[in-house]
C-alpha positions as a Markdown table, in Angstrom:
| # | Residue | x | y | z |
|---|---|---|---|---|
| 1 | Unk | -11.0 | -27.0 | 22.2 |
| 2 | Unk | -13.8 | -26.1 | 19.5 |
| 3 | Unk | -15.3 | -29.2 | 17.8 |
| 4 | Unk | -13.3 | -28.2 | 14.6 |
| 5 | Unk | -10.2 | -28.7 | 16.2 |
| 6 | Unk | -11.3 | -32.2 | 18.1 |
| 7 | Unk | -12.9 | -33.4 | 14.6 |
| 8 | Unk | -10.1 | -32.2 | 12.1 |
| 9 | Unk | -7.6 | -31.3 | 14.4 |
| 10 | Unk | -7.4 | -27.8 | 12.5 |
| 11 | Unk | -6.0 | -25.2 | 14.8 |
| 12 | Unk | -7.8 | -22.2 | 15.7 |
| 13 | Unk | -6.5 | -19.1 | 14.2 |
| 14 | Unk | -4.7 | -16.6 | 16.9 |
| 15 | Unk | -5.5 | -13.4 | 16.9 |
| 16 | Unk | -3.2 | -10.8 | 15.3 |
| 17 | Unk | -0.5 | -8.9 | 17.3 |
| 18 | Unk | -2.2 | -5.7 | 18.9 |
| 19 | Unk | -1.5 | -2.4 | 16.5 |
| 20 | Unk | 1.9 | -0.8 | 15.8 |
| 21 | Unk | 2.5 | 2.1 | 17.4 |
| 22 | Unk | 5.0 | 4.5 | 15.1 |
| 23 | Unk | 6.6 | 7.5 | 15.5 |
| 24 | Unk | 6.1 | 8.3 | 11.8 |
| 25 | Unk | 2.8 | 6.0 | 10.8 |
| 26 | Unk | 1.0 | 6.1 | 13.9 |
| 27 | Unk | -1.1 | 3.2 | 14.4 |
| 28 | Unk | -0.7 | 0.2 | 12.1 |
| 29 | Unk | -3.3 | -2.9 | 12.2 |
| 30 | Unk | -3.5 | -6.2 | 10.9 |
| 31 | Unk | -5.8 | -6.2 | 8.3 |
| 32 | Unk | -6.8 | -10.2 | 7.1 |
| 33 | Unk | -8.2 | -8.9 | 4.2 |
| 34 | Unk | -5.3 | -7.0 | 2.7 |
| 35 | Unk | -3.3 | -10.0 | 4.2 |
| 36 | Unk | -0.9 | -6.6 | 5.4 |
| 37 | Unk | -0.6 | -3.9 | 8.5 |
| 38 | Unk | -2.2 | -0.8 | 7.5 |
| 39 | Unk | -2.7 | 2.9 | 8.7 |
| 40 | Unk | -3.4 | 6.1 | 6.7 |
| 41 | Unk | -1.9 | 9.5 | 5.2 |
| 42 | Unk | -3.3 | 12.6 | 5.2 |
| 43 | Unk | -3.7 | 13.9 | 1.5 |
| 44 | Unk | -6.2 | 16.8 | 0.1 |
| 45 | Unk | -8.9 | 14.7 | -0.3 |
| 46 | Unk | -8.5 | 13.1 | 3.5 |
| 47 | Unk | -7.4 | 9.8 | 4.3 |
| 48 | Unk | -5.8 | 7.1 | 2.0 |
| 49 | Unk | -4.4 | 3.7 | 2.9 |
| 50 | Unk | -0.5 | 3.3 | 3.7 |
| 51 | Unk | -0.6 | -0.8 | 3.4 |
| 52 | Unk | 2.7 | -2.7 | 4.8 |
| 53 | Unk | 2.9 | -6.0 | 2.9 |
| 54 | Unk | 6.0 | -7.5 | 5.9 |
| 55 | Unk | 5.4 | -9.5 | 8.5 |
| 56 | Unk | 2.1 | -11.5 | 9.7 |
| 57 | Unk | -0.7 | -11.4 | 11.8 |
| 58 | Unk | 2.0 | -12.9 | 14.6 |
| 59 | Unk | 5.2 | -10.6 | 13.1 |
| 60 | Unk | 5.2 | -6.7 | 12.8 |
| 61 | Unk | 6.5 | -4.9 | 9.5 |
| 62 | Unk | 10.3 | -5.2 | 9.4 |
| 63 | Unk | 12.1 | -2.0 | 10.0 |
| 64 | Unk | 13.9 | -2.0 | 6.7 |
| 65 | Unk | 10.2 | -1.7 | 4.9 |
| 66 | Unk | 8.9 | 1.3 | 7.8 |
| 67 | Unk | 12.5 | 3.0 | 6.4 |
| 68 | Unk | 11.9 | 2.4 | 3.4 |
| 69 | Unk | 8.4 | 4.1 | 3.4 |
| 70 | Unk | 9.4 | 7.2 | 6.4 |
| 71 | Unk | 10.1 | 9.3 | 3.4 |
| 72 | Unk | 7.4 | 8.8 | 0.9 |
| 73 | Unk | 5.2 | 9.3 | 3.8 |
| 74 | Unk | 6.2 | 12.5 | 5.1 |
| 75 | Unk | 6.3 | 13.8 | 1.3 |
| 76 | Unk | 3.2 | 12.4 | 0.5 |
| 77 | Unk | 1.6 | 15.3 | -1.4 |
| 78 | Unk | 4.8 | 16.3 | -3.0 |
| 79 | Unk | 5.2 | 12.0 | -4.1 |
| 80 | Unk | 1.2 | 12.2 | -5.0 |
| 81 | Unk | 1.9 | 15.0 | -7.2 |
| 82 | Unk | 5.1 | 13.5 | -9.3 |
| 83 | Unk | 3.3 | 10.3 | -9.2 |
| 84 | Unk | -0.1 | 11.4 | -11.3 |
| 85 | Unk | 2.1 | 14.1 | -13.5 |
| 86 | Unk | 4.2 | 10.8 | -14.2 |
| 87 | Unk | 0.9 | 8.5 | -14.9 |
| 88 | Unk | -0.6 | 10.9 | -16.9 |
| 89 | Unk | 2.1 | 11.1 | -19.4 |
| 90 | Unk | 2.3 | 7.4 | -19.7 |
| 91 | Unk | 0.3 | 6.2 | -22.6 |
| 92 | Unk | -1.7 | 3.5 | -20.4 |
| 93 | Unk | -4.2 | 5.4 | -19.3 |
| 94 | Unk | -4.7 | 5.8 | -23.5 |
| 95 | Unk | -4.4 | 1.9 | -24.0 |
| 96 | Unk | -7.1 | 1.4 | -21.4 |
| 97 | Unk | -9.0 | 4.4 | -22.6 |
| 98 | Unk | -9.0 | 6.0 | -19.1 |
| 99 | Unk | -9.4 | 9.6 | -18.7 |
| 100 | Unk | -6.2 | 11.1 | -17.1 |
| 101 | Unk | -8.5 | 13.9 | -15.4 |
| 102 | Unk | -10.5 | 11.1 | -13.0 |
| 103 | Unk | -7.3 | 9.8 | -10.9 |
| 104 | Unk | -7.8 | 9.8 | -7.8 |
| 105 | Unk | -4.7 | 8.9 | -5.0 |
| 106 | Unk | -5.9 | 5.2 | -3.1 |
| 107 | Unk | -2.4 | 4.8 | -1.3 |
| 108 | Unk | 1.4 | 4.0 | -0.6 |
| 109 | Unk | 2.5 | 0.7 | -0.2 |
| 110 | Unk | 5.4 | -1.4 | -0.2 |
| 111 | Unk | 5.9 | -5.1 | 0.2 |
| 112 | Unk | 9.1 | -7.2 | 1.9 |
| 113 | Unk | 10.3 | -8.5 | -1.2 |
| 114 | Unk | 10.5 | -4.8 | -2.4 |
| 115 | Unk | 13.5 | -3.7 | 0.2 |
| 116 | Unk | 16.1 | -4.9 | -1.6 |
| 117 | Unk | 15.2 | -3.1 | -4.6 |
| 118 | Unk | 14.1 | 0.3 | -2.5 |
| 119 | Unk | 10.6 | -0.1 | -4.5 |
| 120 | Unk | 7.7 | 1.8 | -3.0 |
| 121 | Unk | 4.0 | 2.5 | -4.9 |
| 122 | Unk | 1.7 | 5.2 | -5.2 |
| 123 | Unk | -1.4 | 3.8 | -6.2 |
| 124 | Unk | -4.8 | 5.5 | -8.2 |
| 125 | Unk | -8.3 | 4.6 | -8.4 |
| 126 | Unk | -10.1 | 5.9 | -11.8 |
| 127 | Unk | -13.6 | 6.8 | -12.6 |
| 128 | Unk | -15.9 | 3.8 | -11.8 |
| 129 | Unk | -13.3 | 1.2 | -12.5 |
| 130 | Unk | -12.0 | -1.3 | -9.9 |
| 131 | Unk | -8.7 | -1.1 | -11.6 |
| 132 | Unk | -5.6 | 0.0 | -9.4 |
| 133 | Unk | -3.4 | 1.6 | -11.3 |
| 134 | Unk | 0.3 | 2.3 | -9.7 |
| 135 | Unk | 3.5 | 4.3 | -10.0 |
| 136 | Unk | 6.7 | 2.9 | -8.6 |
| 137 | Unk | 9.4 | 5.0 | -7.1 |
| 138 | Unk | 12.9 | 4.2 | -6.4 |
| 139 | Unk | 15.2 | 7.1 | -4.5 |
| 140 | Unk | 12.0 | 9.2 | -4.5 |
| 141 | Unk | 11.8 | 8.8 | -8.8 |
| 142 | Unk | 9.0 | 7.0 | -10.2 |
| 143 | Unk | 10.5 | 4.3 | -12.3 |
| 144 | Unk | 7.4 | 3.0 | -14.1 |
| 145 | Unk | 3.2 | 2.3 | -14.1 |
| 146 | Unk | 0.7 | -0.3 | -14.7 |
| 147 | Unk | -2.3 | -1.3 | -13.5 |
| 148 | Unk | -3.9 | -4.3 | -12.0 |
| 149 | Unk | -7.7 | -4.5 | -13.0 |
């Protein structure tokens, strides 16, 4: 028992499950700081981030939000693609006086709360901001964009 738990009875944090091994994502870890399980996608500029926001550090990512993202993931480039023609005829990138021409893909993602719905995200960095900017998909159509800054 550390001297934490014997003066505030706090319990130690357990370590996370070992990685998910999947036939379609590979290996997934827990990552603490995304708070999700994550693993990677090859695209044309190398890796980016495929982030699973289900389960816990204890719980793997349910298998309705892996099936949910099998497809996306295997048509990543072609999703990539649809996904930044789709952003860059939005007129947000105008609003927040963002050059079109400097996205660049970050990820795919999903989150629990998102099966229902069938919701999935391809997400852009741009230029030197820290923004996120993201296109959701539903039935392999985006359905809308925003960005989180």
């Amino acid at each position: 028992m550390s001297i934490l738990q014997r003066l505030f009875g706090r319990k130690e944090k357990e370590p996370p499950l070992p990685p998910l091994n999947d036939s379609t994502f590979g290996e997934l870890h827990w990552n603490d700081d995304s708070d999700g399980w994550v693993g990677y996608v090859s695209c044309q500029n190398g890796k980016v981030d495929v982030y699973l926001g289900s389960g816990s550090a204890q719980a793997y990512p349910s298998n309705e939000v892996l099936e949910l993202l099998r497809e996306p993931y295997a048509r990543f480039q072609e999703f990539t693609a649809t996904a930044l023609a789709y952003l860059q005829a939005s007129d947000k990138p105008k609003v927040w006086e963002v050059n079109p021409e400097t996205f660049v893909v970050a990820g795919l993602e999903s989150y629990e709360h998102y099966v229902k719905t069938g919701t999935y995200t391809i997400t852009f960095t741009a230029g030197d901001s820290g923004a996120i900017w993201r296109v959701n998909f539903e039935n392999a159509k985006p359905t809308g964009c925003g960005v989180d800054d």
